[in-house]
N, C-alpha and C positions, 0 to 999 in steps of 0.2 A: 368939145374938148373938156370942158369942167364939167360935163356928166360922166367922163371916163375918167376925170379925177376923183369924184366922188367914189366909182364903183371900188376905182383900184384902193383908193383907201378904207373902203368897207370892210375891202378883203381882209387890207393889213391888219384891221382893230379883230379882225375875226381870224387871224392864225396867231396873231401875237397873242388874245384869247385860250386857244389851245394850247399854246408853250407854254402860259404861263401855269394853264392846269396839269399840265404834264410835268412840268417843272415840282409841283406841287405835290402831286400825285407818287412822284419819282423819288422826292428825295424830302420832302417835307412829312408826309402823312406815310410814309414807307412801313417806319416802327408799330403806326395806330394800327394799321390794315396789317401787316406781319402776326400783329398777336391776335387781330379780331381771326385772321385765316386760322392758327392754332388752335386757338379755341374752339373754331367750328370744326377741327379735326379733331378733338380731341375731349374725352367725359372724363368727367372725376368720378369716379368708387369711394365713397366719405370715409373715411376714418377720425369718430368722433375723438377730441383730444378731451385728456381729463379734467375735470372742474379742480377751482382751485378748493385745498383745502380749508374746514373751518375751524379757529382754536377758541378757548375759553381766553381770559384775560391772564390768566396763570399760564397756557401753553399747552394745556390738555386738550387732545382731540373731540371737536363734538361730532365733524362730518366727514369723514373721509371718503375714498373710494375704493372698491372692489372689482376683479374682473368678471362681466358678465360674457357669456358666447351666443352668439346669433349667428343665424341661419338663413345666407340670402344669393338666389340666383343670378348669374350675370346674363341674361337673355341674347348677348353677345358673343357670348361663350360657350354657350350651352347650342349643339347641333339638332337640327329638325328630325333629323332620322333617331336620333339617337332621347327624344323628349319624354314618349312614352316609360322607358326603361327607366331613366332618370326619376321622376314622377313614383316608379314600379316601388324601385328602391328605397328611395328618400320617406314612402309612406311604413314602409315597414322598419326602417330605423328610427321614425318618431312616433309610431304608433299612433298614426292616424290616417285618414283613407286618401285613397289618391285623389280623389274627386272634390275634398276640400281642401287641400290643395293645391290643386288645379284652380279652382276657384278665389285662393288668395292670390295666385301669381297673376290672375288674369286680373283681377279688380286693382291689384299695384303698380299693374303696367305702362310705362308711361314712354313716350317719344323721346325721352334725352338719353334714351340704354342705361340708364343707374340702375343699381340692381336693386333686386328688391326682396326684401326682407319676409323671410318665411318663417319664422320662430325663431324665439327668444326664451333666455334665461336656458340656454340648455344643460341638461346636465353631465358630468364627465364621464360618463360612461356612454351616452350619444357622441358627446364630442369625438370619442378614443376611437369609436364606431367608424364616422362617421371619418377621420384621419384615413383612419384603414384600409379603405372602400373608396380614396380618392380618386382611383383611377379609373374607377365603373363612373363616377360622378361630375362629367365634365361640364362644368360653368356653376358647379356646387362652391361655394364658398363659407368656410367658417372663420367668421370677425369675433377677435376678443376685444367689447370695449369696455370703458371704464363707465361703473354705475353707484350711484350713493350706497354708501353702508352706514348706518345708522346705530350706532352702538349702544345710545341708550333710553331706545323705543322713545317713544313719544315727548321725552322729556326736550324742555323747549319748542316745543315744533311747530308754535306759530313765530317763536321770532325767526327758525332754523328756514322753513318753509316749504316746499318743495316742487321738484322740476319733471317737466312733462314734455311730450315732442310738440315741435311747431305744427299749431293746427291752420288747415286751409285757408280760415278765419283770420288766422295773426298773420299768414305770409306777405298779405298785402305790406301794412305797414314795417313790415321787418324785413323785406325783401333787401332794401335799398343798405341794412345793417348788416350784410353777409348772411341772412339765417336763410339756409333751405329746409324744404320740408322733412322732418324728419329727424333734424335736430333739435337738443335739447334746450331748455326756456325754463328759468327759474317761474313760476308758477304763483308763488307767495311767499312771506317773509322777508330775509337779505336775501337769498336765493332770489328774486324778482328784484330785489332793488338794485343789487350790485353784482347784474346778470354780466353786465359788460366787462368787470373785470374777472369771475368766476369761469366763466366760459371757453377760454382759452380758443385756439385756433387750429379749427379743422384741414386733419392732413385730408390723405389717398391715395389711391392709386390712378392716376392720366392716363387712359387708355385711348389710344391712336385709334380711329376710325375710316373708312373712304366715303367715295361719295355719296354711297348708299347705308350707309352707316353703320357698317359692317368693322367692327373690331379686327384690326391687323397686330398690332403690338401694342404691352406695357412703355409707354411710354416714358415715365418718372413715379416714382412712389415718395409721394410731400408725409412727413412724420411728423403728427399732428403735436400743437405745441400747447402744453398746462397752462391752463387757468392762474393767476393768483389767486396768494392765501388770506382769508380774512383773520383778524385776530379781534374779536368780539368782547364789550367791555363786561358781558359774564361772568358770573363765578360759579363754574359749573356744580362744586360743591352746594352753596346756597341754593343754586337752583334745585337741584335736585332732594334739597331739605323742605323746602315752598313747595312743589310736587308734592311730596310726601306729608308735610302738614296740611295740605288740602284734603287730602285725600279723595275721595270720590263726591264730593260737595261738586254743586253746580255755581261755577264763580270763577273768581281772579283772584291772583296775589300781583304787587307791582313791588320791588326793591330797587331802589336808584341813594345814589351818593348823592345829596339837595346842593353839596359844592362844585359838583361839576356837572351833574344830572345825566353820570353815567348808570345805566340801567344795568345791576346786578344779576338780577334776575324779574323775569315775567313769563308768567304760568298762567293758562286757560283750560279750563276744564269743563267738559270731556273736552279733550285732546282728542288726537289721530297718531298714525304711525305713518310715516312720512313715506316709510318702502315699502308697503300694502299697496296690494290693490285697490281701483276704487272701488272694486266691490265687494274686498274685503273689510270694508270698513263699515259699523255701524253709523248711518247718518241721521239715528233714528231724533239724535236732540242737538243738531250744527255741529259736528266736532271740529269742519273746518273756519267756525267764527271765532276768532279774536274779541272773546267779554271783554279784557284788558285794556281796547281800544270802543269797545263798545256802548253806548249810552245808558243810563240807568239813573229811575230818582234817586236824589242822594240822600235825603230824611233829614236828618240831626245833623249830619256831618257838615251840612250847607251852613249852619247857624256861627260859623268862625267868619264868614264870609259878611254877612246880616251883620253881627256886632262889628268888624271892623266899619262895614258903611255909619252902622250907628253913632259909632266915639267916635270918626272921623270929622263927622258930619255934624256931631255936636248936637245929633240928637237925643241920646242920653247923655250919661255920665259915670264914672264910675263910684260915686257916691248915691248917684239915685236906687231909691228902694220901694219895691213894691211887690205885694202880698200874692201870690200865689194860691189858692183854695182850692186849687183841683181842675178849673175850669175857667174858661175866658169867654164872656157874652158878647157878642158883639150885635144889637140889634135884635131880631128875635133868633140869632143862631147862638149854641151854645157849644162852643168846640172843646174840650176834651183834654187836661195833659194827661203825661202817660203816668203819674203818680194821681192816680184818682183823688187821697185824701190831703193834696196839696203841698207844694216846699214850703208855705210860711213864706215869713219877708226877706229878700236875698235882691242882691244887689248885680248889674248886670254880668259883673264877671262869676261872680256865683253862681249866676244863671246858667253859664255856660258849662263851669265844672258839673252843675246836675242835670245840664240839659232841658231846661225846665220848658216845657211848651210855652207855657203862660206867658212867660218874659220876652220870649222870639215873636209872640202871635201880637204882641204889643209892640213891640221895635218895625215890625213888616208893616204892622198898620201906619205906623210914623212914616215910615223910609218911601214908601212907594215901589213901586216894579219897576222904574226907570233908573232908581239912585242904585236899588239893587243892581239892576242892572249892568249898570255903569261899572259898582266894584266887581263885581263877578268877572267879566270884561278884563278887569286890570289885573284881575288873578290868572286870567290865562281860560276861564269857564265860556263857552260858546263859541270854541275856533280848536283847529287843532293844534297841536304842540309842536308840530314839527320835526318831528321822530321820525327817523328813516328806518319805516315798516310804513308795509302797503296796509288799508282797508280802514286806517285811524277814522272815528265818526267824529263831527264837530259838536256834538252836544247841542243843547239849547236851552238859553238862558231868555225869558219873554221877556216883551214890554207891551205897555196898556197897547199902543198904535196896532203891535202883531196881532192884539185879539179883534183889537175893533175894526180891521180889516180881514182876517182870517175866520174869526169864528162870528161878528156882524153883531156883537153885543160890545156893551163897555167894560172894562177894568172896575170891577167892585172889591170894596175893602177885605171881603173875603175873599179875592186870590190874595191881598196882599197878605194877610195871616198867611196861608198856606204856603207863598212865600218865602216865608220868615223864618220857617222851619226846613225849607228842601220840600214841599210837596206842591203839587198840582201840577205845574206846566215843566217843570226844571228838569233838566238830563245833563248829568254829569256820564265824563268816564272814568274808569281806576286811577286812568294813566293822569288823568286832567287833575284829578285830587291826589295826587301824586306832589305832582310838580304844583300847587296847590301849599301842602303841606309842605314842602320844602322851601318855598317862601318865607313861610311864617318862621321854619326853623331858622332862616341864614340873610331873611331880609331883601334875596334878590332870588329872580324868578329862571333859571336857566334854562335852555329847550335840550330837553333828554334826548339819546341817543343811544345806539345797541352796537355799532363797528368803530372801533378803535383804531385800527390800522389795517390796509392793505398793501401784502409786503410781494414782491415776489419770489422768482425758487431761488434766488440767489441773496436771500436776505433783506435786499435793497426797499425802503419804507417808498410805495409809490404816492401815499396818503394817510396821512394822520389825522384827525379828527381833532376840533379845538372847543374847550367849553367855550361857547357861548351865551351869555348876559343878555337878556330882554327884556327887561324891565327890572324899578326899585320896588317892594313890598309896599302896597298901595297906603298907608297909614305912616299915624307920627311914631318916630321910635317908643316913645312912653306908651301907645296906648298898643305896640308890638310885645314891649315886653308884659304889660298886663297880660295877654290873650297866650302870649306862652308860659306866664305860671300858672292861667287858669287852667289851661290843656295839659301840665305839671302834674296839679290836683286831681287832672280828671283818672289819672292814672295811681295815683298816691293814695287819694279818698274819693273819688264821684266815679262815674258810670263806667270808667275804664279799669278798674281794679284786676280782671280777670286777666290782664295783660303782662301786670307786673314780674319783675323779673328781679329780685335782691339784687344790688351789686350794680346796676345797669339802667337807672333813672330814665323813665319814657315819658314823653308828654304827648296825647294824643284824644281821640277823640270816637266816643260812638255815635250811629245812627243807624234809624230803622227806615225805614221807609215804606208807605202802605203801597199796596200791590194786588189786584185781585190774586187770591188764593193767600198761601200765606206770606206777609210781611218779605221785604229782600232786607238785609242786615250787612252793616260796612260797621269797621273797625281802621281806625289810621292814624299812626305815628312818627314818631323820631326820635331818636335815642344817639348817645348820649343826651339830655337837655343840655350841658354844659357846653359841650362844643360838640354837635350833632356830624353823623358819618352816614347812619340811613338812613333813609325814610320806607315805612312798611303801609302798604296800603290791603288792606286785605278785603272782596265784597264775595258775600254769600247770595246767591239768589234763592229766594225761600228760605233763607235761614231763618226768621223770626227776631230774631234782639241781637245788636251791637256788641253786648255786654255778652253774648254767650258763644257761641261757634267763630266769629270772627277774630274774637279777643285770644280766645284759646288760639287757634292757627298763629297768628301776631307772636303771642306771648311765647310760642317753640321755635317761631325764625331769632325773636330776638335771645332769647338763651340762647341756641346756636351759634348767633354772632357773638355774643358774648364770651364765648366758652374757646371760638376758635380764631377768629379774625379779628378783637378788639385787644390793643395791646396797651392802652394805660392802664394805672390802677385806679382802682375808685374806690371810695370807703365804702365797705358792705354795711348797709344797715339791717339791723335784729330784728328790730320789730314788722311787725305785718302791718301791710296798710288798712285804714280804719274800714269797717262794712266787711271785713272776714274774720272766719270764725273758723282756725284751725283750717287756713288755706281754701276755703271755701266760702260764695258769696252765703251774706243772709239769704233764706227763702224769701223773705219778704219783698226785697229789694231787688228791682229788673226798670232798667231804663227803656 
């Protein structure tokens, strides 16, 4: 009797089991399994939506879109008997043979019935063609979709960036983000940063299936929905003045507001053209790197860096004095300033207006590569900025421990001289002494940035961008404002003279930096000195001197801003600053 108890209630736990999955199945998971069945009846035909638009900070277009027309089979649609002809045709209105052709449709082929794409960019006299002839052409399809147009070549084009289809490689991790293969992926610059909001949403057309997967009907046609528009903190004017005064120099220019550490403009050269082909593009010297974001000794320019550790640290003074001759011994080495027959006696802010090696090779040998270190560090040198652009390098700023674990020797007083002036181990970037120099002009360190807002098509600000503060300028105010009348000087009377600009007071700074082959040459400013708006960082590679091709580029951004974007007055001064002669430097003098 209680083994037929047990049976019978087996049962019951095993049909009540089934109701309860039936139950389940019936009216709980109805909706899941309703669209999972849909789905398996049913493809989408992509129709890519358009990216959003790009604007300068003013409202001028930098990127917009254009319609492109492609050329692609629905394998669904297209009859077996009728393949050959199809194939016959379509080779003779694109002028190319049926055979590769045939060869792309077969290598595109895939199990989900999407169609597949047979050429692109066509042009309107295929297209008209190609209308006309619809009815010879069944499962022929012509897609107009939206593709960048680029209005003015290469300018900006690494902050701009550009986009490419999803490769096999990316589909993994981007699966799960809606991307199918075939669609479009910002690639670099905001284009890659701010893919998710530029991208917008891919329609199509649903086409019904049976259970062999055979196309019966258009089921819904989804109209794919615009990307948001960026508004970039740009001045496309500016920039395209920075383009232009580089001109074909291999280098960077960086323009940013030091109060907000919104980026005006930034220019890398050689460039690329973003709507080329890749193989129309020469790659013969990286057109796709970013120098802007890229490492490089900084020479001279490092020496604002050095003195700050010095007067902070209370290793010099700004009283202390000491003679220059040309050259600094240290030991049985004899290192070299770049004024062979020596500054004579000058003091350390002196130093810095002439740039004097001597003075830096002595401070480096005081300070060490760790104290260095340290303030390099609190300027922002050996990390990145934090700029929303992809490929930014961290630079790198040594310490003794790096060498004596990396290269298995010690820290000798001779790296710290070379140190002390920017050379031996040190990699700065434009963008690093950018934000660098805009410290010094305003005392606090902000993290730069290139998108101001993303709005969408109805106006509405989906994200604004806020300056953000990262630290105080690492010094006492007193020995801050020393270090910006001496960078004053260096523009008014010392090594920066070729920068100047009447009307438009700059304080700024040169440097060389050795390099096998010849010298790389940086130039870097801010202007007003009174109450400062940009900072100009300008680096030549192979330029040879601070003072000569860097300074000149510098000196045409800053007239520019001068002449168009700065709206107080300022007293014009008459005179010419000292070291020229009739607007030109002496020959003798080269820092």
């Amino acid at each position: 009797m209680t083994r037929n108890r047990f049976f019978l209630a087996g049962i019951l736990v095993i049909v009540l089991i089934f109701v309860f999955q039936l139950i389940k199945l019936q009216l709980v998971q109805t909706p899941a399994y309703r669209k999972l069945a849909e789905e398996n009846a049913a493809r989408l035909h992509p129709l890519i939506a358009p990216r959003g638009i790009i604007y300068d900070r003013t409202g001028k277009v930098l990127l917009k879109n254009r319609p492109s027309f492609s050329l692609y089979i629905l394998p669904h649609f297209l009859p077996l008997d009728q393949k050959d002809k199809v194939f016959y045709r379509l080779a003779d209105i694109l002028h190319q043979s049926k055979e590769s052709l045939e060869r792309i449709y077969r290598e595109n082929k895939n199990p989900q019935f999407e169609g597949i794409r047979i050429a692109t960019e066509l042009p309107a006299s295929m297209v008209t063609r190609l209308e006309e002839e619809r009815v010879y052409l069944p499962g022929v399809e012509v897609i107009c979709s939206p593709m960048r147009s680029y209005a003015y070549g290469s300018a900006a084009a690494h902050v701009l960036g550009y986009i490419g289809e999803v490769e096999p490689g990316e589909l993994e991790a981007l699966r799960e983000k809606g991307y199918r293969l075939g669609d479009l992926l910002g690639k670099d610059g905001v284009e890659k940063v701010y893919d998710k909001y530029l991208r917008g949403i891919t329609g199509g057309k649903k086409i019904e299936v049976d259970a062999l997967g055979r196309s019966t009907r258009i089921k819904e046609t989804l109209e794919p929905t615009p990307g948001y528009d960026l508004k970039l903190t740009l001045d496309l004017d500016l920039q395209l003045i920075a383009e232009e005064a580089l001109q074909d120099w291999e280098g960077a220019v960086v323009v940013l507001n030091p109060k907000t550490g919104e980026i005006l403009a930034m220019v890398s050269h050689p460039a690329f053209h973003p709507g080329k082909k890749w193989e129309e593009i020469d790659q013969t010297n990286h057109p796709f790197m970013n120098r802007a974001l890229s490492p490089y000794p900084p020479g001279s320019i490092f020496k604002v860096v050095t003195l700050s550790a010095a007067l902070q640290k209370s290793i010099t003074n700004p009283k202390e004095f000491i003679t220059c001759y040309g050259s600094y011994r240290l030991g049985t080495r004899v290192a070299d300033c770049w004024l062979s027959r020596g500054h004579g006696r000058l003091d350390p802010i002196e130093g810095l207006v002439w740039s004097c090696d001597v003075m830096f090779y002595e401070l480096g040998k005081r300070l060490g590569p760790d104290v260095m270190n340290d303030f390099a560090k609190q300027y922002g040198l050996g990390d990145r900025t934090g700029i929303d652009l992809p490929q930014e390098k961290r630079g790198f700023i040594p310490t003794s421990r790096w060498k004596e674990e990396t290269q298995k020797e010690p820290w000798y007083e001779g790296d710290s001289i070379n140190m002390g002036i920017g050379q031996g181990f040190v990699q700065v970037t434009p963008l690093q002494m950018a934000v660098v120099f805009a410290t010094l002009a305003t005392g606090r360190r902000m993290t730069p940035y290139v998108v101001k807002e993303v709005v969408d098509k109805k106006g509405q600000v989906l994200y604004a961008a806020e300056s953000k503060e990262v630290a105080l300028a690492p010094i006492n105010p007193e020995y801050l404002f020393l270090i910006r009348k001496a960078l004053e000087d260096v523009v008014w009377r010392g090594t920066g003279v070729a920068a100047y600009v009447p009307g438009f007071p700059a304080a700024g700074k040169t440097g060389t930096a050795e390099n096998p082959g010849l010298p790389h040459a940086w130039f870097m400013c801010y202007a007003p000195t009174d109450d400062p708006e940009i900072v100009v960082v300008t680096f030549v590679a192979h330029g040879e001197h601070g003072d000569r091709t860097p300074a000149y580029v510098t000196r045409d951004i800053l007239k520019w801003y001068k002449e168009n974007r700065f709206t107080r007055k300022l007293e014009e001064v008459e005179r010419e600053p000292q070291y020229m002669l009739h607007g030109k430097i002496k020959e003798w003098y080269r820092p």
